[in-house]
C-alpha positions in Angstrom: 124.6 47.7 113.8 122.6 50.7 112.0 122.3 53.9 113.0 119.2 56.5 112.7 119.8 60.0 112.6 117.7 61.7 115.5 118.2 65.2 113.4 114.4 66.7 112.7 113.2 66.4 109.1 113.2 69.5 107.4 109.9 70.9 106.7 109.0 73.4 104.7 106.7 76.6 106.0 103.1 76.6 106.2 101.6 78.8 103.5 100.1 82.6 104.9 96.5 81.9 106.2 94.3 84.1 104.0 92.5 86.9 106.2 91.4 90.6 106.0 94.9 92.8 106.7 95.5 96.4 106.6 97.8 97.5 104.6 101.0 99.8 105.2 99.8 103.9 104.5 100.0 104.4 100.9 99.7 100.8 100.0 97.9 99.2 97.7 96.6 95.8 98.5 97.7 93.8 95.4 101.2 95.7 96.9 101.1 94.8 100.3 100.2 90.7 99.6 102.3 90.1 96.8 105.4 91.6 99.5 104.1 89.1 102.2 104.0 86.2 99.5 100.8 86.2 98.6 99.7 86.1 94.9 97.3 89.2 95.4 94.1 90.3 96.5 90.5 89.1 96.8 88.2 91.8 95.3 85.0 89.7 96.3 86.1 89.4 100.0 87.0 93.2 100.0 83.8 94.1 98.6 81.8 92.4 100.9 82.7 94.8 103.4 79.8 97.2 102.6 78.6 98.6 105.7 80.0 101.0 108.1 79.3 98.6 110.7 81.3 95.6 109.3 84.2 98.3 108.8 84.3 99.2 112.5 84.3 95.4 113.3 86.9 94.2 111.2 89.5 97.3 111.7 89.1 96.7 115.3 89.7 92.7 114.6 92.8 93.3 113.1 93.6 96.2 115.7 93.4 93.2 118.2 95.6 90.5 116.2 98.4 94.2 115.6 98.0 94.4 119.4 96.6 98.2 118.9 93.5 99.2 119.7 92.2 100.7 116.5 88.8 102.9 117.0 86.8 104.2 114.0 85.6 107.6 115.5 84.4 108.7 112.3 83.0 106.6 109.4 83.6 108.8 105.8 83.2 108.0 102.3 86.2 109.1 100.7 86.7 109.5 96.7 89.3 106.6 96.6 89.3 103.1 95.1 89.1 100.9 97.8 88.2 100.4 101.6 90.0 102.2 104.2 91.5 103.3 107.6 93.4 106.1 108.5 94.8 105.9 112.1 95.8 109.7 112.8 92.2 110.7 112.8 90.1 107.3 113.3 88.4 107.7 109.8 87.1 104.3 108.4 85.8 104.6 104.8 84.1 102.9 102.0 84.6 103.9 98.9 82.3 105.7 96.7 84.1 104.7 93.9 84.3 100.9 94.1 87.2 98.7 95.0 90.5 98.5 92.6 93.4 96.1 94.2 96.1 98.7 92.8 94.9 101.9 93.9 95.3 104.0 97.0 96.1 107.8 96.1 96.2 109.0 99.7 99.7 108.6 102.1 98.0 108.8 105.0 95.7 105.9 104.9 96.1 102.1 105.1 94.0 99.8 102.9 91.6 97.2 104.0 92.6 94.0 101.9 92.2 90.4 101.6 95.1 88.2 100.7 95.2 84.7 99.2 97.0 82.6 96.9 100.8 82.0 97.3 103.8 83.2 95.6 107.3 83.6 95.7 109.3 86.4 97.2 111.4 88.2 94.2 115.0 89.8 95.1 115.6 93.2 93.4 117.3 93.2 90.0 121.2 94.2 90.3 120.7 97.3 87.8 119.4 99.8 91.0 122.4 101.8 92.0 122.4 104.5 94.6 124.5 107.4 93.1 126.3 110.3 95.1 124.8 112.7 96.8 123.2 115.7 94.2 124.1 113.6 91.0 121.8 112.7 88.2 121.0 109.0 87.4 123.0 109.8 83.6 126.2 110.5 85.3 126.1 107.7 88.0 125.0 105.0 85.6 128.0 106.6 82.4 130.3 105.8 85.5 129.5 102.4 85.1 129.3 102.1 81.4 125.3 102.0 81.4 122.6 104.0 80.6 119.5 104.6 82.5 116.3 103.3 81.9 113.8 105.7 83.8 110.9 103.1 83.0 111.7 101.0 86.2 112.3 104.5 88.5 108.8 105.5 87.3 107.1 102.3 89.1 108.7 103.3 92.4 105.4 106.0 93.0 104.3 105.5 96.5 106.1 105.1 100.3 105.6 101.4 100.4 107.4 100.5 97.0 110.2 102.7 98.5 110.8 101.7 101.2 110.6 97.8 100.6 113.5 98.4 97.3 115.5 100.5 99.5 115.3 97.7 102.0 115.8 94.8 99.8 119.1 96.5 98.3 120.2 96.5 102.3 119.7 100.6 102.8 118.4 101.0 106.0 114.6 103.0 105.9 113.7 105.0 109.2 111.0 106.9 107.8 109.1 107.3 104.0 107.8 110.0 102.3 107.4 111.4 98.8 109.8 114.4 97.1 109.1 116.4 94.2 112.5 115.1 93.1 113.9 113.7 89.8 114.4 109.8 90.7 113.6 107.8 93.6 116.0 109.3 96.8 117.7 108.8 99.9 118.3 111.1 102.8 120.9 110.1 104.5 121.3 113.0 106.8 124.7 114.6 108.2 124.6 115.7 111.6 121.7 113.7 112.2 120.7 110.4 111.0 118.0 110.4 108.8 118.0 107.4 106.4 114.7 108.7 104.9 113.7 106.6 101.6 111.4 108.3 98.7 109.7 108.3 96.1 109.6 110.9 93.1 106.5 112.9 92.6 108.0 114.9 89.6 107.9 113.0 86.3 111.5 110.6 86.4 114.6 112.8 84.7 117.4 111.2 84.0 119.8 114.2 83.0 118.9 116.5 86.1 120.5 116.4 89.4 119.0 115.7 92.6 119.4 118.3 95.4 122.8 118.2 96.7 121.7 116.3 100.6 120.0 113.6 98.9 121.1 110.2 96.8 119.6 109.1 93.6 118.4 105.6 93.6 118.9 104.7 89.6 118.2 101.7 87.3 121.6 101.6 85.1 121.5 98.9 82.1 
């Protein structure tokens, strides 16, 4: 007598459903699709946004589908590469500049993008190391018989890329921000819990210590 299993077939999941997105503050939107598997973003669809009405429509769209009522109080043209909303004040802008996929200069603001294609998530390469607190990427990556390469540190330039390595190396992130440090950094706080991921403003150093409350994140090869 034969058996059948009654155990549902595994399936794999459906790919993400192309659709205007805003991205995290200081995103980009090539950034913020390729983290949520997407190959990048739609330049064409972004552009077509070219009216302060459409603007208005589609941030409160998306407001909706966040479950946040997003207002724009204030439509601005801002000198920045791209189309954008920034929630503190209600400011929705298009650019006077054009669009560029890998641009967004300003923290406080959150890209308009469009996302499509499909790709696969990436796991961070084992050569980031966070070092002791007030060291300088040289002496944590010597401690482990490597040098480091600053190259890789340089890339980590706005909140979103910090947070999302931190994260993926399992270091908790409550909160982003950039420091005119000499690597990529992590606050862990004393007293009070902090767990504050950034990124590096100054130009990348190697050789110079951090200050003494925060951790280095380092690329060691």
């Amino acid at each position: 007598m034969s058996s059948t299993s009654s155990a549902p077939e595994a399936t794999e999941a459906p790919p993400p459903v192309p659709t205007f997105v805003l991205g995290d503050p200081h995103d980009t939107c090539n950034d913020y699709c390729q983290f949520n598997e997407f190959a990048g973003c739609n330049l064409t669809q972004i552009q077509s946004i070219d009216t302060e009405e459409e603007l208005a429509m589609t941030v409160q769209q998306i407001g909706q589908d966040e479950g946040t009522n997003f207002t724009c109080l204030t439509n601005n043209s801002i000198f920045n590469q791209g189309v954008y909303f920034e929630p503190r004040r209600g400011i929705c802008s298009l650019s006077r500049n054009g669009v560029n996929c890998s641009h967004n200069t300003r923290e406080e603001v959150r890209p308009l993008c469009f996302c499509t294609g499909t790709t696969s998530t990436t796991t961070p390469s084992p050569a980031w190391t966070l070092g002791p607190r007030g060291s300088s990427c040289d002496s944590v990556c010597q401690a482990e018989g490597k040098v480091c390469d600053p190259g890789p540190m340089e890339e980590i330039d706005r909140i979103p890329r910090a947070i999302r390595l931190f994260e993926a190396l399992n270091i908790s992130c409550l909160s982003g921000r950039g420091r005119f440090s000499r690597a990529p950094t992590y606050l862990r706080g004393v007293n009070v819990v902090r767990q504050e991921c950034a990124y590096n403003k100054n130009p990348t150093n190697c050789s110079l210590n951090v200050d003494s409350s925060l951790e280095p994140l380092c690329y060691c090869v």
